[in-house]
N, C-alpha and C positions, 0 to 999 in steps of 0.2 A: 465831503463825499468819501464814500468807500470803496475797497478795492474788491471785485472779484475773487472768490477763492480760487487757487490753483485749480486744474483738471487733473483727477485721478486722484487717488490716494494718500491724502497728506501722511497719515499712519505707516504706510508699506514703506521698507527702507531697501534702497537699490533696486527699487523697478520705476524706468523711463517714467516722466510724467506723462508722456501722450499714450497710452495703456489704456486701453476703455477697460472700465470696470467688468467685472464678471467674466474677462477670459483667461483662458490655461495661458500663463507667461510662455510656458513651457513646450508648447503644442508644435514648434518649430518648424513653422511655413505649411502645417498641414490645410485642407480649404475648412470650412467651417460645413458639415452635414444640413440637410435640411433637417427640420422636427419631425421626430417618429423614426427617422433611419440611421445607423450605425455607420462612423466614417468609414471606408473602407467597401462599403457594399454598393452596387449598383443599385438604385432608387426604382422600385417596382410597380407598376400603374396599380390605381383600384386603392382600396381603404391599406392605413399604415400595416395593419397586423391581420392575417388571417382569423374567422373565428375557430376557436378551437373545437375539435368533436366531445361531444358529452362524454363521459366515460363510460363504462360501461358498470351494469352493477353486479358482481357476480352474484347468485343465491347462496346463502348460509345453509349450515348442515340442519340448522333448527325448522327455516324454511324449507328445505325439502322435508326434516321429517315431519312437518305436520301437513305436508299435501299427501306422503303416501300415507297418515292415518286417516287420512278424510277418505281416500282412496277406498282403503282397505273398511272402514264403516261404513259407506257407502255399498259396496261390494256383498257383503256381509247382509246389509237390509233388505236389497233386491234380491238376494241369494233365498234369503227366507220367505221375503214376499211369494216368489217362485215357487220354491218347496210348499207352502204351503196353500194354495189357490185349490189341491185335489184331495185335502187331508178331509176325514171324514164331516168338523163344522161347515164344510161347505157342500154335503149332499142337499138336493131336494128328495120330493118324492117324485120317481121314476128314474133316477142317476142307477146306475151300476158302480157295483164297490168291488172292490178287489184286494182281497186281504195278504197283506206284505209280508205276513208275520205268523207260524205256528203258535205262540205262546196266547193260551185264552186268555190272560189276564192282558194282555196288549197284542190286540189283531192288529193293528195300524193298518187299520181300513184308510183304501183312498179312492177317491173317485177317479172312474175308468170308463171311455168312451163303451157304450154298448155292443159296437162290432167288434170291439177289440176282444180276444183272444183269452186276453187276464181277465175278463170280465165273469163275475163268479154270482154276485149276489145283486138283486134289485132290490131300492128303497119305498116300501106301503106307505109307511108314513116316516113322520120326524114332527115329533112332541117336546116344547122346550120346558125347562124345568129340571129338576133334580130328583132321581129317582131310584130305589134299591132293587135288587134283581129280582124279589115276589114284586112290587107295585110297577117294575118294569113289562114281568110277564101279563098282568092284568089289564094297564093300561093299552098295551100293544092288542091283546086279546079286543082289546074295547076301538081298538082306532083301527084296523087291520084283522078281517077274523083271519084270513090264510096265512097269519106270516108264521117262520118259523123260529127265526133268530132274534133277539134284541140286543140291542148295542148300547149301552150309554157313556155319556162320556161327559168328567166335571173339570171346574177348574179353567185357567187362561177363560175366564169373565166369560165362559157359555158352557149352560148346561142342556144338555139335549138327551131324550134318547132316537134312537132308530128302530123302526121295525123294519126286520128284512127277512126275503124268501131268498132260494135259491133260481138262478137264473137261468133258465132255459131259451136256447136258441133257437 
């Protein structure tokens, strides 16, 4: 028959046999904590550790700058949209136009409510297609006998002309 191995540590030299393994020699009469809490601390109800709050993310300079360009393209499209909803490709015939502009080479005609004040010229007709100032004056003769004025306009994917009189109130 064989003997038992001693308890504790045959290896470790000068510490008591009766020494359970795996504690601090050292710890000198302190109590043993429970698991999850630090000696010294009073033992707190509820789960060992708080969760922690998520951090926070700050935004990057890159991030902001590509919301104020979306911002600012954005801005920019509605702006035009806008401006132009009263430019002359969007007269019928009977709009009132109201010209922006002295220069005969660019009247920047726009459409103008007819009670309105600016309100200068009525539209006869509106002929789409591309057309010189003799085939302008002919055409307009042929769709409009009264009118006096012809307007055309090329270019940005519509070509029209206008025939227009002056407007009386």
């Amino acid at each position: 028959m064989t003997t038992p191995p001693p308890q504790g540590n045959p290896f470790a030299q000068g510490q008591p046999q009766g020494q359970p393994q795996g504690q601090n020699p050292f710890a000198q009469g302190q109590p043993q904590a429970p698991y999850g809490q630090q000696p010294g601390f009073p033992q707190q109800g509820g789960a060992p550790f708080a969760p922690a709050p998520a951090p926070r993310r700050k935004l990057s300079f890159k991030t902001i700058k590509n919301i104020v360009i979306v911002i600012a393209v954005g801005t920019a499209v509605i702006g035009g949209f806008i401006a132009s909803r009263d430019d002359a490709n969007t007269a019928a015939v009977g709009d009132c136009m109201h010209r922006g502009s002295s220069d005969d080479n660019n009247p920047d005609l726009e459409v103008v409510d007819c009670k309105d004040s600016k309100a200068e010229f009525v539209v006869l007709a509106k002929v789409e297609g591309s057309f010189t100032s003799l085939t302008a004056e002919s055409k307009c003769a042929a769709e409009a006998k009264d009118f006096q004025y012809s307007y055309t306009e090329s270019g940005d994917g519509s070509d029209f002309l206008l025939c227009l009189k002056d407007y009386t109130k």
